[in-house]
Backbone as JSON, one array per atom type, in Angstrom:
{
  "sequence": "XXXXXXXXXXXXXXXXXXXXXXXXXXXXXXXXXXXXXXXXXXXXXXXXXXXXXXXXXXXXXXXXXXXXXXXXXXXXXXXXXXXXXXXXXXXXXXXXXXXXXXXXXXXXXXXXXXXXXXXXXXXXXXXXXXXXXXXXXXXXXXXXXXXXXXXXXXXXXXXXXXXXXXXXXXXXXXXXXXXXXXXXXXXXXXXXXXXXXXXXXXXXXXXXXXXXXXXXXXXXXXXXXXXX",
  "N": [[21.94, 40.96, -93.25], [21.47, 41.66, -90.23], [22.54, 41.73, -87.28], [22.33, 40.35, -83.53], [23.45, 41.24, -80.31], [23.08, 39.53, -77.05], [24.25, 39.55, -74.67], [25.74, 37.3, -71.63], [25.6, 35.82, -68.42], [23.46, 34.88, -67.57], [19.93, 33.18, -68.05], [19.1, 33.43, -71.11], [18.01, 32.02, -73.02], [15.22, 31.83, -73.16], [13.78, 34.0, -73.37], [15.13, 35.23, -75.68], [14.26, 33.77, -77.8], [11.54, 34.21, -77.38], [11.5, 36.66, -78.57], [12.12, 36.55, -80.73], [10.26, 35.11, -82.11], [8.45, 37.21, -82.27], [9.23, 38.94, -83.89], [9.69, 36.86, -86.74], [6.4, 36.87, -86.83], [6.39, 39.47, -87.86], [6.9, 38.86, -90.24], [9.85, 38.59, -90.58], [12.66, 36.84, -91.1], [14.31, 34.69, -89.22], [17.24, 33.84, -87.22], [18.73, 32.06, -84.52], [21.02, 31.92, -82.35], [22.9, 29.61, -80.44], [25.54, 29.92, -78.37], [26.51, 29.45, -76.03], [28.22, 28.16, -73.34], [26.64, 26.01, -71.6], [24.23, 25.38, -73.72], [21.6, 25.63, -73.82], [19.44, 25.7, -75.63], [19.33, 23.23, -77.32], [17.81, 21.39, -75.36], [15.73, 22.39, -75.12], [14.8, 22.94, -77.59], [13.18, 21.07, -79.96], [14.78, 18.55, -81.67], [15.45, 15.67, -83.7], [17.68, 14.63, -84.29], [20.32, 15.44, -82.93], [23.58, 16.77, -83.46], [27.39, 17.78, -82.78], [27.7, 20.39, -83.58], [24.52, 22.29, -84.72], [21.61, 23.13, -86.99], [18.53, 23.81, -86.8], [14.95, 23.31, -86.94], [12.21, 25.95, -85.29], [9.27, 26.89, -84.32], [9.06, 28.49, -86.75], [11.82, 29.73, -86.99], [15.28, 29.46, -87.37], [17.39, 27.59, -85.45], [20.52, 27.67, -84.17], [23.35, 25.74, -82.57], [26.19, 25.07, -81.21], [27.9, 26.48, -83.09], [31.03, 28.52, -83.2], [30.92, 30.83, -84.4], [29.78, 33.61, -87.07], [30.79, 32.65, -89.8], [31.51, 29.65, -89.77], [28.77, 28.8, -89.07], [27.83, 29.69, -91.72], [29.47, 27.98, -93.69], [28.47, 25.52, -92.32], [25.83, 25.73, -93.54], [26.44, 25.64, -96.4], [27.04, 28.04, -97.85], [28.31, 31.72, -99.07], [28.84, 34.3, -96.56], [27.71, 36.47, -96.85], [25.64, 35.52, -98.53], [23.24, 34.58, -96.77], [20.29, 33.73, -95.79], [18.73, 35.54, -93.99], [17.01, 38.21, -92.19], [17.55, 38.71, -89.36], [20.37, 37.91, -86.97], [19.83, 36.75, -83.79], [22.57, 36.82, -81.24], [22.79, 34.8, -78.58], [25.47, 34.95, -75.5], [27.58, 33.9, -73.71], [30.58, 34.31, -73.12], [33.45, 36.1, -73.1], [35.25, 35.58, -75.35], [33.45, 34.5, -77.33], [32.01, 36.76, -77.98], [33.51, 38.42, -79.11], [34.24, 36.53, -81.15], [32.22, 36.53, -82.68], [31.72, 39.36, -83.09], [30.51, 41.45, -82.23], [30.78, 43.82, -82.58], [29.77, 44.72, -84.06], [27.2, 44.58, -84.31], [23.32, 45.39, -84.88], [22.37, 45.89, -82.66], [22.97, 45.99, -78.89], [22.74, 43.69, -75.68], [23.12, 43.65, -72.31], [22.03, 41.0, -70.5], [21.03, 40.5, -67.14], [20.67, 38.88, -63.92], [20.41, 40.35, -60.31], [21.98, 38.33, -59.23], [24.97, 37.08, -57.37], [26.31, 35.07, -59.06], [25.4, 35.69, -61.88], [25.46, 37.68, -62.34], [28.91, 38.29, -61.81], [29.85, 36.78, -63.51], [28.63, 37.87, -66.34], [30.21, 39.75, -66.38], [32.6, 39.28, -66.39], [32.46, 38.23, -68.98], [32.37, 41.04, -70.37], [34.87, 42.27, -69.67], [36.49, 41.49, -71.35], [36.3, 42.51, -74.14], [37.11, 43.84, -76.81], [37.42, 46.95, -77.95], [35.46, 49.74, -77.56], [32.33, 49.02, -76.57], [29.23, 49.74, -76.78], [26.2, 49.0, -75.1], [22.83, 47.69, -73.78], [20.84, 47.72, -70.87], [19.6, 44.87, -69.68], [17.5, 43.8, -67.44], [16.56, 41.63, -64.91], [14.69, 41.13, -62.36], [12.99, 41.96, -59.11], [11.91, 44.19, -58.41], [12.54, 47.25, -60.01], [15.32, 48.58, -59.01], [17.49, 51.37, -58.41], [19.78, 51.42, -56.87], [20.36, 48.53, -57.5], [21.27, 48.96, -59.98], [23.61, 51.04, -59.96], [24.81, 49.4, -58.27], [25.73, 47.56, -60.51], [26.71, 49.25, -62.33], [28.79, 50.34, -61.29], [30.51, 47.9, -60.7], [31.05, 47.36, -63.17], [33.08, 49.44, -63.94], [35.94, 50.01, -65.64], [36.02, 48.17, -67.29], [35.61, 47.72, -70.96], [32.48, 48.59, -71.83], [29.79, 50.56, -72.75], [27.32, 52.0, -71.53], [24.15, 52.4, -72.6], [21.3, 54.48, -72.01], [18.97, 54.21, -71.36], [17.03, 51.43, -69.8], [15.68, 47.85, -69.44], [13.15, 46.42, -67.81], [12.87, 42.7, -66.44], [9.83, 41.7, -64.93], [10.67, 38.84, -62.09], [8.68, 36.72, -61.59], [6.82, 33.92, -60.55], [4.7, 33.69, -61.63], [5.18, 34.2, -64.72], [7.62, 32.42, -64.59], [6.25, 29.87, -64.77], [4.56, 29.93, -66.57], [6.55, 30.12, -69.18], [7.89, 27.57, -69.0], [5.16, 26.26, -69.05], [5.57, 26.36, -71.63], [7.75, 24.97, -72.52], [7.37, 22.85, -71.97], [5.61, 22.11, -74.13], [6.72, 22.24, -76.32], [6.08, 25.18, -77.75], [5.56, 28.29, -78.36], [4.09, 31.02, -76.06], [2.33, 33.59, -75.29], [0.15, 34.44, -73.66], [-0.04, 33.56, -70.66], [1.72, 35.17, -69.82], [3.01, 37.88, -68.03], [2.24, 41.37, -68.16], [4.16, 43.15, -67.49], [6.9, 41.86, -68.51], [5.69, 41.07, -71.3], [5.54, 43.72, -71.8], [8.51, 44.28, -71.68], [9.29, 42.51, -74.12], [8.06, 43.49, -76.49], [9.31, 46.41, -76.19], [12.31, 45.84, -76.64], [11.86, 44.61, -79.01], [10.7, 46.38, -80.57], [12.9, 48.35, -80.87], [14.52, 46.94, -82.62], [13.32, 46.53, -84.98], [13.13, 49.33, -85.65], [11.84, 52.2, -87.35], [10.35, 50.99, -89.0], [7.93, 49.14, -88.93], [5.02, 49.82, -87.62], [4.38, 50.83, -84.51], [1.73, 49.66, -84.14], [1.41, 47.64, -85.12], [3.54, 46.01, -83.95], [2.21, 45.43, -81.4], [0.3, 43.85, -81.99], [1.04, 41.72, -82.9], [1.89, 40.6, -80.66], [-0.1, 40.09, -79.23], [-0.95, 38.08, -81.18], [0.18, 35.62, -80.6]],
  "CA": [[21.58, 40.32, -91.99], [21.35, 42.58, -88.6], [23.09, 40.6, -85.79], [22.03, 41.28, -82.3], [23.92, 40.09, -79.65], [22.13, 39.3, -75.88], [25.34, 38.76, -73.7], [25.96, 37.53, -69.87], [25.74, 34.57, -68.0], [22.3, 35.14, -67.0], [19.56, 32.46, -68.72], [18.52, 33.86, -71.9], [17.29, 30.95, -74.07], [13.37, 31.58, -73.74], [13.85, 35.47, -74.12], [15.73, 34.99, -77.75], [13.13, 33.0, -78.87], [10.04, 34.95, -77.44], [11.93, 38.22, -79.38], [12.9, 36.02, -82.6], [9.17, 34.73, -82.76], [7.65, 38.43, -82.41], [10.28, 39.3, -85.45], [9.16, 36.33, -87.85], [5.81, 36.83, -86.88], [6.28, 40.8, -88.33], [7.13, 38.84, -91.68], [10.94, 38.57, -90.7], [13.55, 35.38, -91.65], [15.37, 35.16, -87.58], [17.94, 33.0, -86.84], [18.62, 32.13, -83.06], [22.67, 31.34, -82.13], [22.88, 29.48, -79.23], [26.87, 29.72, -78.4], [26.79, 29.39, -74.59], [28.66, 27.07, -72.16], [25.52, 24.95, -71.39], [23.46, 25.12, -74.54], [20.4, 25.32, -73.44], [18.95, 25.67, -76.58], [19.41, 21.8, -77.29], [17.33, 20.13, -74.64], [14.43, 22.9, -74.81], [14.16, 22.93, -78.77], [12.82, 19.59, -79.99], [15.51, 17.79, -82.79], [15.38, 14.3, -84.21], [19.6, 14.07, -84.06], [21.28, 16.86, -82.24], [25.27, 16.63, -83.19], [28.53, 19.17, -82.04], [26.82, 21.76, -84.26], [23.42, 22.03, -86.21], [20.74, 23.96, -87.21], [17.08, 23.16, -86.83], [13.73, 25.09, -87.18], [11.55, 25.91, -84.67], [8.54, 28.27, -84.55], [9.6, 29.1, -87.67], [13.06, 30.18, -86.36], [15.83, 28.89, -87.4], [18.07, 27.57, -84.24], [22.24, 26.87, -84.51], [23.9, 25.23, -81.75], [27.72, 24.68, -81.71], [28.93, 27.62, -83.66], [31.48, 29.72, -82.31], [31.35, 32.44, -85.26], [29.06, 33.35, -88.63], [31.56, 31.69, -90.67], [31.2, 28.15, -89.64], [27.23, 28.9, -89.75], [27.63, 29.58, -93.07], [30.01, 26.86, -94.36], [27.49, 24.04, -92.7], [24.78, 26.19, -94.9], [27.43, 25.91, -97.39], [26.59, 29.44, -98.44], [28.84, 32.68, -98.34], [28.54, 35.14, -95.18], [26.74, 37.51, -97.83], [24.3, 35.05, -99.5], [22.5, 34.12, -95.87], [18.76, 34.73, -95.86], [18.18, 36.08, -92.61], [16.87, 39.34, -91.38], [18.2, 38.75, -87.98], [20.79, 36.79, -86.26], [19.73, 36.8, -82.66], [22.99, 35.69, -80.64], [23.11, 34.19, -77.24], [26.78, 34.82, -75.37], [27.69, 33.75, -72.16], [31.74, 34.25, -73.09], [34.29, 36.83, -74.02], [36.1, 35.13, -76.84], [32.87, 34.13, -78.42], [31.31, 38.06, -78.46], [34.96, 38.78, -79.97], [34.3, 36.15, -82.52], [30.79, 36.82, -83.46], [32.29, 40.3, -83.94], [29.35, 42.42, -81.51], [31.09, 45.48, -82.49], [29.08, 45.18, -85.23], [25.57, 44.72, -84.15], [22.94, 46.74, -84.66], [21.98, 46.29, -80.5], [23.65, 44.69, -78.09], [22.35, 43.98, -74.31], [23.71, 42.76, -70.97], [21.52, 40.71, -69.59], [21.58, 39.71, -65.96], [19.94, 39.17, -62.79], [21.21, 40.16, -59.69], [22.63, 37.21, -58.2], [26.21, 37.36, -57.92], [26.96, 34.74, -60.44], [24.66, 36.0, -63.39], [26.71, 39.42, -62.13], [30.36, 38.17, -61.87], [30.47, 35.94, -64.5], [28.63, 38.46, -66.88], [30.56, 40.62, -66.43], [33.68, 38.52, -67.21], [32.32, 38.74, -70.47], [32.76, 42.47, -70.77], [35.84, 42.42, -69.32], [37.51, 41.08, -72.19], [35.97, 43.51, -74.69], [38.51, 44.89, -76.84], [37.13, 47.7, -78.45], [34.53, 49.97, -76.84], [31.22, 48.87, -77.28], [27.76, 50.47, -76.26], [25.06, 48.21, -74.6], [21.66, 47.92, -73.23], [20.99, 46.21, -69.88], [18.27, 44.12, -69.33], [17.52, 43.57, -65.93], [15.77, 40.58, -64.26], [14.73, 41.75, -60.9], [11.36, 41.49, -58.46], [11.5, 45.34, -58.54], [13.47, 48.05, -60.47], [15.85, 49.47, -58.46], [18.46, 52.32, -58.5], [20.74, 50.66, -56.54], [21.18, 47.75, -58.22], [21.74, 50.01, -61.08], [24.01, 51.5, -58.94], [26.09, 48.73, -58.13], [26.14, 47.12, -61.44], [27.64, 50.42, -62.83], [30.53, 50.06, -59.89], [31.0, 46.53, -60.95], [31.98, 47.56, -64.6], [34.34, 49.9, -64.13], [37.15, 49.36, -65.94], [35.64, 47.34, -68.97], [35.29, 48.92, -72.3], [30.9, 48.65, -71.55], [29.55, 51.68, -72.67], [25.98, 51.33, -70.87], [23.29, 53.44, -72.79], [20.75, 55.29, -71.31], [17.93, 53.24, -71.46], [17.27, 50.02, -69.32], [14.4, 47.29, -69.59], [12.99, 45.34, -66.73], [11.25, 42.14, -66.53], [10.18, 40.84, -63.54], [11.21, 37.92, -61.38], [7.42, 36.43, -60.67], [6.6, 32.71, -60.56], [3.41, 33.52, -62.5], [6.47, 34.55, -65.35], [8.32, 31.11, -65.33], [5.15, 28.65, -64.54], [4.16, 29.95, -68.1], [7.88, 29.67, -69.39], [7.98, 25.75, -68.1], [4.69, 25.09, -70.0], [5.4, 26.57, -72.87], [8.88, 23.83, -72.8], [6.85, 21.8, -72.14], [4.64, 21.23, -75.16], [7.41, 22.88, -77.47], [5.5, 26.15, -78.42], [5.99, 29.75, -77.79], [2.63, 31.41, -76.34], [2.8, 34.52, -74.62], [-0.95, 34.16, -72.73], [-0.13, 33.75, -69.44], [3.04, 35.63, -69.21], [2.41, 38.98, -67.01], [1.7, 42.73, -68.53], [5.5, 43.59, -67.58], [7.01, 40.78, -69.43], [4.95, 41.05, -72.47], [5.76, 45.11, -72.02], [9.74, 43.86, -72.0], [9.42, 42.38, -75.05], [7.52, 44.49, -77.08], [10.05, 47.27, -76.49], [13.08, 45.17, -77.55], [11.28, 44.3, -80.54], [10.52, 47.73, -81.11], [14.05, 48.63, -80.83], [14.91, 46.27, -83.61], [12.79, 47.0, -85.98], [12.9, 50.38, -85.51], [10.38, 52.66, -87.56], [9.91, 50.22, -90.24], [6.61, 48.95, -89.18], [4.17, 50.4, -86.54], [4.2, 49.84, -83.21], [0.12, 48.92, -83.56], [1.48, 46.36, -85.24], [3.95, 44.94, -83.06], [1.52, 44.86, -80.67], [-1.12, 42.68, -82.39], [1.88, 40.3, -83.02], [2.32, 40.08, -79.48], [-1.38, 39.24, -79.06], [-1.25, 37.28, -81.63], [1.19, 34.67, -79.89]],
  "C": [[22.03, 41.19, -90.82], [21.59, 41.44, -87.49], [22.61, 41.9, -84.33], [22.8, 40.84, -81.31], [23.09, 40.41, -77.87], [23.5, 38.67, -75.11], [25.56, 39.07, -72.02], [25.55, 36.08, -69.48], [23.99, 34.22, -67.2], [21.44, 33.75, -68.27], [18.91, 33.24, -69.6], [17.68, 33.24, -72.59], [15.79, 31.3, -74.33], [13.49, 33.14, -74.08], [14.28, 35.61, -75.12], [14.78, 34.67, -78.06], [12.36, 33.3, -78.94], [10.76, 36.38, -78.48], [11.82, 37.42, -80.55], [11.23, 35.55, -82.84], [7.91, 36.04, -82.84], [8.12, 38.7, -84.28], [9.85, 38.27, -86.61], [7.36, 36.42, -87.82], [5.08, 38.35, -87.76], [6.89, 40.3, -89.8], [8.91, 38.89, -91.71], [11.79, 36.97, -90.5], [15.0, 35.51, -90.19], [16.12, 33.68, -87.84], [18.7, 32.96, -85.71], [19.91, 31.5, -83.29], [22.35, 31.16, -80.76], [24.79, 29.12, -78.82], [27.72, 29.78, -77.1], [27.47, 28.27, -74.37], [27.34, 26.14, -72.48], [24.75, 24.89, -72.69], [22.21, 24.42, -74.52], [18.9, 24.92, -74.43], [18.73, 24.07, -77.12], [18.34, 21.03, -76.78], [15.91, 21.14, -74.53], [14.23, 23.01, -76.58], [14.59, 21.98, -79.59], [13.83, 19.13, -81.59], [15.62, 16.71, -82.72], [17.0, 14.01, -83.44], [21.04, 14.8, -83.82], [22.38, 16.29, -82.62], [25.9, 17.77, -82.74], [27.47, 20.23, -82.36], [25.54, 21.08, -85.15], [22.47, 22.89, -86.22], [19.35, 23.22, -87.48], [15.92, 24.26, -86.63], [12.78, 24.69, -85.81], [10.53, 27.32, -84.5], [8.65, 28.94, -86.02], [10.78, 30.53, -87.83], [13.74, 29.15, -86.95], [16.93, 28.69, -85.77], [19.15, 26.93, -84.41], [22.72, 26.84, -83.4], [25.06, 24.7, -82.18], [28.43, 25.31, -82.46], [29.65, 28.36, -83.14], [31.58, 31.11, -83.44], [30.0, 31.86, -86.43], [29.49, 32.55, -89.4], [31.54, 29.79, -90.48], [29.56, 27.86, -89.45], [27.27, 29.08, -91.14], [28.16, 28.5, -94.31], [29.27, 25.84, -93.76], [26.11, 24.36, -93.41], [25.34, 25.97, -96.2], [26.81, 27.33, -98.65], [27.71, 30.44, -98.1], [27.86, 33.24, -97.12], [27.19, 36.02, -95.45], [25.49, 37.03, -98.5], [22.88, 34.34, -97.53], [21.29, 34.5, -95.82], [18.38, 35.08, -94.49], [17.57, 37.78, -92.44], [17.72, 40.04, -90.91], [18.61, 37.65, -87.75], [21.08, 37.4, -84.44], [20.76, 36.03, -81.59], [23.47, 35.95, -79.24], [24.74, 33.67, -76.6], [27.0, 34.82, -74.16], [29.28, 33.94, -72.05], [32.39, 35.35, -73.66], [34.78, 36.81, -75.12], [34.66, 35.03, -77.46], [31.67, 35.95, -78.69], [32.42, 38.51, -79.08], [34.78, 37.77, -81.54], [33.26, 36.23, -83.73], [30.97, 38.29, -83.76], [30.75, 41.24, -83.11], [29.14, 43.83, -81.63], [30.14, 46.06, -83.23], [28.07, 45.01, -85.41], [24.85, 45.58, -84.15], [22.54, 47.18, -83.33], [22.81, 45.32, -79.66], [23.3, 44.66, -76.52], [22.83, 43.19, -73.73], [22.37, 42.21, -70.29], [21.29, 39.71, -68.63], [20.17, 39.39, -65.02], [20.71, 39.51, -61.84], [22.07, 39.52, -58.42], [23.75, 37.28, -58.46], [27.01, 36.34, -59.14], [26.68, 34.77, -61.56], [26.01, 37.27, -63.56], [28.19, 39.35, -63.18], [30.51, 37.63, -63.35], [29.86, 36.71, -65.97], [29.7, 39.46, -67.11], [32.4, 40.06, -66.76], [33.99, 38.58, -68.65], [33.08, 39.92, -70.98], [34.06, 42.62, -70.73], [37.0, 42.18, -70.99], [36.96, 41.85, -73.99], [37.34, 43.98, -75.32], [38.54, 45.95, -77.15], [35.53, 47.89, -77.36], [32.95, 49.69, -77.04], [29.75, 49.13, -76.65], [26.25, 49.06, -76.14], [23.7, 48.57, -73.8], [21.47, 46.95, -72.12], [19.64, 46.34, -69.91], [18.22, 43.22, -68.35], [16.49, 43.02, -65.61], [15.53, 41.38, -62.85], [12.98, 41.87, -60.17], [10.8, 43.1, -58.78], [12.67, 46.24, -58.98], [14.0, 48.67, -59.19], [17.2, 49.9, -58.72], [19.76, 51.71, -57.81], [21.57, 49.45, -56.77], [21.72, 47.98, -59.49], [23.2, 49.74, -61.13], [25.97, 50.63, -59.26], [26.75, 48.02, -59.42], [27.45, 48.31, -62.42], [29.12, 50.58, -62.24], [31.44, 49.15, -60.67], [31.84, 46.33, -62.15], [32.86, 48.54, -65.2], [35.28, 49.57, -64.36], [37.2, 48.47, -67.31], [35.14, 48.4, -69.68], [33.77, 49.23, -72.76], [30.82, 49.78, -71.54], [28.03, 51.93, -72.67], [25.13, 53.19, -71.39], [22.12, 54.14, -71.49], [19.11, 55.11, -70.61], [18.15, 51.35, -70.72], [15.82, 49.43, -69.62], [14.81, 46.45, -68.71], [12.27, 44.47, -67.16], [11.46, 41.29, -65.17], [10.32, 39.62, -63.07], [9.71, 37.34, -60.93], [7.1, 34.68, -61.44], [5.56, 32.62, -61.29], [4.5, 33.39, -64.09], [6.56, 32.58, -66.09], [7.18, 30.11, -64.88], [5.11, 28.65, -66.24], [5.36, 29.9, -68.9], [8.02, 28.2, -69.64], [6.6, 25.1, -69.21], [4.96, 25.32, -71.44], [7.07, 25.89, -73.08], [8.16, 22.95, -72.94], [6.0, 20.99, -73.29], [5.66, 22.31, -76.61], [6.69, 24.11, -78.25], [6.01, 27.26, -77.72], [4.67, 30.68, -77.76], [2.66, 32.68, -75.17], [1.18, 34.75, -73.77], [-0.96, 34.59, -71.68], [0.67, 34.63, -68.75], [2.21, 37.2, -68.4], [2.73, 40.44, -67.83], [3.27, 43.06, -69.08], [6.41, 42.93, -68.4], [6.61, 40.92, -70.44], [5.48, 42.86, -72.93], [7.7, 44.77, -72.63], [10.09, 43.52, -73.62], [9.3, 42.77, -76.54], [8.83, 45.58, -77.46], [11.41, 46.96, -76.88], [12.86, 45.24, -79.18], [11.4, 45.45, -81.39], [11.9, 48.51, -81.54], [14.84, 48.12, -82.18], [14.58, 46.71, -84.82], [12.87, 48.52, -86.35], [11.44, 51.01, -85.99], [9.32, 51.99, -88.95], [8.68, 49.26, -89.81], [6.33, 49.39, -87.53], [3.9, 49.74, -85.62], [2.99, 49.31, -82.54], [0.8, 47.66, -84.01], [2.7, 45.03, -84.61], [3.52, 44.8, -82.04], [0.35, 43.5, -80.67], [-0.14, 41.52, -82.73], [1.73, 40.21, -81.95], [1.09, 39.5, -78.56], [-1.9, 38.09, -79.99], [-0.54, 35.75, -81.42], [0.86, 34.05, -79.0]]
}
């Protein structure tokens, strides 16, 4: 199982799930951790009898809410760590202690991603802060338009944490066309990538791509992404 982790205080929830439903749609077994503060994951993916923790399918995703580590995912599977059928565990971290307990060191990707309002910023970056070991990330940047400066400042901002910010960034933009199609696609519990916008759809794609690496062709993670 290939863990990914997606950490920062920024809203991730529909971006996990549009990545995790490209990935089972390429014939892969994803499993979505939602292990944030708010748990957003809950009130946007539809369960009969939500408790503390649980696991429920969606899209043909699996989705765990209330875990703070693999190990207590795997004892309410009552399965070892080693017998899990997954792929991928796609997980969502808005906290220091819980990218320390999910163990990030050991992902095969790991990305910051923010916007830049100062409390996606600050409080991302809280995260990092508590890093104990050095660990190499990818940012993924919300924003109306790429720019160098907010680069810039983000790079300022994490001086001093053990963030070792690759070389490579991905944008997606900030456009109301974006989250209209976001909103309906809560709304009727599906995941449909239609309306979303060129850049967006480009965002995801190259994630994906990232994941998978060269183990299947990037015609064909495109026709997944039309096929959605």
């Amino acid at each position: 199982m290939k863990k990914v982790g997606f950490i920062g205080a920024y809203d991730k929830t529909d971006l996990i799930l549009y990545i995790g439903r490209i990935l089972t749609v390429l014939g892969k077994k994803v499993l979505i951790v939602d292990s944030t503060i708010t748990q957003k994951a809950k009130y946007i993916v539809p369960v009969l009898n939500p408790t503390m923790s649980y696991i429920t399918e969606f899209e043909e995703m699996d989705v765990a809410v209330g875990f703070n580590d693999i190990q207590g995912i795997a004892e309410y599977l009552n399965k070892p760590i080693g017998q899990l059928e997954y792929d991928f565990a796609l997980l969502d971290i808005d906290r220091g202690e819980n990218a320390m307990s999910f163990e990030i060191q050991e992902c095969v990707e790991n990305f910051f991603v923010t916007s830049f309002d100062m409390y996606s910023i600050r409080r991302g970056l809280e995260a990092l802060d508590m890093f104990q070991v050095p660990i190499k990330m990818t940012k993924v940047l919300f924003a109306r338009e790429p720019s160098k400066e907010d680069d810039d400042y983000l790079n300022y901002l994490s001086l001093g944490s053990k963030v070792i910010w690759k070389d490579e960034r991905v944008y997606f933009p900030l456009e109301m066309g974006d989250q209209a199609a976001i909103i309906n696609n809560q709304k009727i519990s599906k995941v449909r990538f239609e309306n979303l916008t060129s850049m967006y759809r480009d965002g995801l794609e190259y994630i994906s791509s990232k994941l998978i690496g060269e183990e299947i062709p990037q015609s064909r993670i495109k026709k997944a992404i039309k096929e959605i």
